[in-house]
C-alpha positions in Angstrom: 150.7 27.6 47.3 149.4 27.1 43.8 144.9 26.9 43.5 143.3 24.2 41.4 141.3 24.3 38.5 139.6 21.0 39.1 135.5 21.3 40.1 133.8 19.2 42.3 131.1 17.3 40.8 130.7 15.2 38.1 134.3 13.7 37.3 136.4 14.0 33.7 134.8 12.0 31.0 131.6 10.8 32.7 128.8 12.3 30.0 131.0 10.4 27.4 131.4 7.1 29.6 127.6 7.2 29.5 127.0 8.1 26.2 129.4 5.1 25.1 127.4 2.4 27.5 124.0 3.5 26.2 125.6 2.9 22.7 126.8 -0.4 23.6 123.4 -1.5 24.8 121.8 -0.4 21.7 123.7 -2.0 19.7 123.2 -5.0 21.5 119.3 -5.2 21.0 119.9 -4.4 17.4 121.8 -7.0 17.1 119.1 -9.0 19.1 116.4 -7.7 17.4 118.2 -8.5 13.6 118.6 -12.2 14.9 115.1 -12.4 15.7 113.3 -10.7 13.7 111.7 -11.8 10.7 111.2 -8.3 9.0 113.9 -8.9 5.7 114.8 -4.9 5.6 115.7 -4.0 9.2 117.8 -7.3 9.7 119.8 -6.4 6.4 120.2 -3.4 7.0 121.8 -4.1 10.6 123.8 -7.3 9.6 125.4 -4.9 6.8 125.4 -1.4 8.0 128.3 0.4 6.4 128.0 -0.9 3.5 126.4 -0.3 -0.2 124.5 -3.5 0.2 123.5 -2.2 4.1 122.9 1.0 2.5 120.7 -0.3 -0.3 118.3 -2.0 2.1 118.2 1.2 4.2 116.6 3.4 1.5 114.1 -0.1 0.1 112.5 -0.3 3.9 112.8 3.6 3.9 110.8 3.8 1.0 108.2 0.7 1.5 107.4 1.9 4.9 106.6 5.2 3.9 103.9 3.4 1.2 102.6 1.8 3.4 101.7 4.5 5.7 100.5 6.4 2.6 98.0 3.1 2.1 97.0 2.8 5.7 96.4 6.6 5.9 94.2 6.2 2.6 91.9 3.2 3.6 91.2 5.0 6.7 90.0 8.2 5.1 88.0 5.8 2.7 86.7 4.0 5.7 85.2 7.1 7.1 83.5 8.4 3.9 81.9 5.8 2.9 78.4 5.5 1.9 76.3 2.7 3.3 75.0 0.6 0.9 71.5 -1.4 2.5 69.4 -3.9 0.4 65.8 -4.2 1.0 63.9 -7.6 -0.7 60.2 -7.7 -0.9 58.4 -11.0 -0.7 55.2 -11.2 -2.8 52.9 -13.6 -2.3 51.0 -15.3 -5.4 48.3 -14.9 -7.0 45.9 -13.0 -4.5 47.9 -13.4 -1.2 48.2 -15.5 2.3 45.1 -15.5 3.8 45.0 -14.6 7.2 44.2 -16.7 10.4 41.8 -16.3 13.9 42.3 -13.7 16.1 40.7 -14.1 19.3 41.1 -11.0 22.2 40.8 -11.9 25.9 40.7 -10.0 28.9 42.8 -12.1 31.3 42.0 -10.1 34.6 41.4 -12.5 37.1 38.1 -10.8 38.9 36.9 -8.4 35.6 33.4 -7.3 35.2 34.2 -7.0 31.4 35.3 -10.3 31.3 31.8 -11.9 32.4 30.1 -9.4 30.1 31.1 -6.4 28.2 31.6 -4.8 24.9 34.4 -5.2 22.3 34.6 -1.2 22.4 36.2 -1.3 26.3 39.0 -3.3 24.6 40.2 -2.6 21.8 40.7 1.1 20.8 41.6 1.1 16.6 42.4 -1.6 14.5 44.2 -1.1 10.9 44.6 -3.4 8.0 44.6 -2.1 4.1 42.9 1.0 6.5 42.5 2.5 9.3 39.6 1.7 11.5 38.0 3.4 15.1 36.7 1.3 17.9 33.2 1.2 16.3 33.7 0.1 13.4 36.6 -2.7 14.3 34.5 -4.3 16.5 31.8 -5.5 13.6 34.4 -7.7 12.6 34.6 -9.2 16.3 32.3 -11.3 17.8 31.8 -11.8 21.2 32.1 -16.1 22.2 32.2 -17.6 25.8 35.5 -19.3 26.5 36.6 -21.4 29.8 38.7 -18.1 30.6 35.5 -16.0 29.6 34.3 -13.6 27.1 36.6 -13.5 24.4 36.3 -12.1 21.0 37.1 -13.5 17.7 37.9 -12.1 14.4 37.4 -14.6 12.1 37.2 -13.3 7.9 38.5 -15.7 5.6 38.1 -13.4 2.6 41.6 -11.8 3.9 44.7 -11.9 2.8 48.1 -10.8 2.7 49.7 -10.3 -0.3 53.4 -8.7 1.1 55.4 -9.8 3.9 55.8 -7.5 7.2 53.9 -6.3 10.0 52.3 -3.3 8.8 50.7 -5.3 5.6 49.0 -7.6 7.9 46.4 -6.8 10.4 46.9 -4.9 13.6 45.0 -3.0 16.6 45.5 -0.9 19.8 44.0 -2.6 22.5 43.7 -0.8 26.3 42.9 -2.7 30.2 40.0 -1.1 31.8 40.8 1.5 34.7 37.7 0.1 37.1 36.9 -2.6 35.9 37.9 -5.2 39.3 35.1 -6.5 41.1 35.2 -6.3 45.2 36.9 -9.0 46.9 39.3 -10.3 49.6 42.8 -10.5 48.6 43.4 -13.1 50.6 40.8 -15.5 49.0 43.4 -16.6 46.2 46.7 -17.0 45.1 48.3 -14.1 44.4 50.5 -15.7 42.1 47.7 -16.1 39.5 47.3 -12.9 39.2 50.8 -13.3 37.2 48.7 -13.3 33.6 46.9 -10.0 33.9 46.5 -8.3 30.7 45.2 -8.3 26.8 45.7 -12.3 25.7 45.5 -11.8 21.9 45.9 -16.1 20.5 46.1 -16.8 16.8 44.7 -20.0 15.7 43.2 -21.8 12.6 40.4 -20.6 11.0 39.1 -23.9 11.2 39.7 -24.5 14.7 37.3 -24.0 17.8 38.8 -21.2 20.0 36.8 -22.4 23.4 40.0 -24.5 24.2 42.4 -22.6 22.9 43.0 -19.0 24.8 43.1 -21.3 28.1 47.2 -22.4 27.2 47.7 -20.2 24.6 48.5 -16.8 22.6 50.6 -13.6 24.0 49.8 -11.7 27.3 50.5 -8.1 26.6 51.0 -5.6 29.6 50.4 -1.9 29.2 53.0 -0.1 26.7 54.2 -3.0 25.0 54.1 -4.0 21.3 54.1 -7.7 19.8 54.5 -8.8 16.7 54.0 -12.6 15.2 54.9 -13.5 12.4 52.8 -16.3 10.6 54.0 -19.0 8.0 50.9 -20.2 6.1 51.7 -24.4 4.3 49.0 -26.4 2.7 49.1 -29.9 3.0 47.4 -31.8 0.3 46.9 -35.6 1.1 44.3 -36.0 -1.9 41.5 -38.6 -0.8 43.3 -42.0 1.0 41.7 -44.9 1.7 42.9 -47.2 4.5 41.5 -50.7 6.2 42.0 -50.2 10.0 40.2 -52.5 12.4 37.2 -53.0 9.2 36.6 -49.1 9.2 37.3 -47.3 5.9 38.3 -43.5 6.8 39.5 -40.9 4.5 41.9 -37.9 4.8 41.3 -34.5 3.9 43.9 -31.8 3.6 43.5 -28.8 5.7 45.3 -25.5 6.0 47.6 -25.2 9.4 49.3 -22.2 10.2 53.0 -22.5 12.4 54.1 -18.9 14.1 55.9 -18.3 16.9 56.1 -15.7 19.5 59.6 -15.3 21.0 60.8 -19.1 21.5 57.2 -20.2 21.9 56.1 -22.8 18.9 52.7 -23.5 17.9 51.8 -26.3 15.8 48.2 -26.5 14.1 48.3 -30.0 12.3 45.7 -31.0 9.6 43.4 -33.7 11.4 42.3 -37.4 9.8 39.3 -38.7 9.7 38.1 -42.3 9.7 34.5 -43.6 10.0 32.8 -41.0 11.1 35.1 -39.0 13.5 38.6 -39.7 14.6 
């Protein structure tokens, strides 16, 4: 009786059976990849491995790949330190500025005492333009005028203007609700959805234009702890002094100033008016 060497397990030859298949397969997606491909270097350099042209190609993608990582590596560290370059323009208006138009401040509570009657000072806290100014002495530019909503107040000074571009060169104010200011009544007696415009209504208008009308459809409601900004294009229309024949009545046409601003996607148009006889 004679023993065997032989092991169970894994049979002659198998690691380099494998070895040999996995070899095969990758040379077959080379070969795929070199047909497909339309990177010049890697396809030369498979179609011709073994030789000097093959080997040529080898060291010419070698090298140009490892530039390129060098470049790709360098923009990013560029990328990182860079400095942020920012550009600032200022707008200058001529000669003595832009002047400013209407501001007219209502207290849209629905049942308000201050609304009937009050004093600019339960409104409006400080105002600020060229300076800062307290309640008191903001409120000598306001005065106090009954509109269809109520008492308003209107700050109307055509000696200012605006000379920059921006809302801190223009005029602005802090405005604040009053705590205990609703009058007794029955919920039930109204629509509760009208109680939807509660708030500061600030409108800007014309300087030339009544404000009685005007608060009832428009201008900004502002809630507590909010800020609004318009912004204000001023153009001058200037018609000269025409004469028309319109049903035998001469009229005329001024020019007038009127101001276009918007507030969000709202668009307010103030149009210069035309006169014939003796009103239109």
């Amino acid at each position: 009786m004679g023993a065997s060497n032989t092991k169970k397990g894994t049979p002659p030859h198998s690691f380099s059976s494998e070895w040999s298949k996995k070899a095969s397969l990758y040379k077959h997606k080379m070969k795929t990849f070199s047909k497909l491909t339309t990177c010049h270097g890697p396809a030369h350099v498979i179609r011709n491995r073994g030789t000097c042209f093959g080997w040529m190609w080898g060291v010419i993608t070698f090298v140009l790949c490892i530039c390129l990582m060098t470049i790709q590596v360098e923009l990013l560290i560029t990328f990182f330190k860079r400095e942020i370059q920012t550009q600032t323009t200022l707008e200058t208006a001529k000669i003595s500025g832009l002047p400013l138009p209407s501001i007219i401040i209502c207290n849209r509570g629905f049942f308000s005492k201050a609304k009937m009657k009050g004093d600019c000072e339960d409104i409006i806290l400080r105002c600020f333009y060229m300076d800062t100014f307290n309640a008191t002495q903001c409120c000598e530019e306001f005065r106090p005028i009954p509109t269809v909503t109520g008492l308003c107040f209107d700050r109307h000074q055509k000696t200012d203007q605006q000379t920059s571009s921006g809302e801190l060169n223009g005029f602005g104010m802090f405005a604040k609700l009053p705590a205990d200011d609703l009058m007794e009544f029955v919920p039930e007696m109204i629509d509760m959805t009208k109680l939807i415009k509660v708030g500061i209504q600030v409108t800007v208008t014309s300087n030339m234009s009544y404000p009685g009308y005007l608060v009832m459809g428009q201008g900004s409601i502002l809630t507590p702890h909010e800020l609004t900004s318009l912004r204000i294009s001023l153009t001058e229309l200037t018609r000269g002094y025409c004469y028309f024949y319109y049903y035998y009545y001469y009229y005329y046409c001024y020019y007038h100033y009127y101001y276009y601003y918007y507030y969000y996607h709202y668009y307010y148009y103030y149009y210069f008016y035309y006169y014939y006889h003796y009103y239109f």
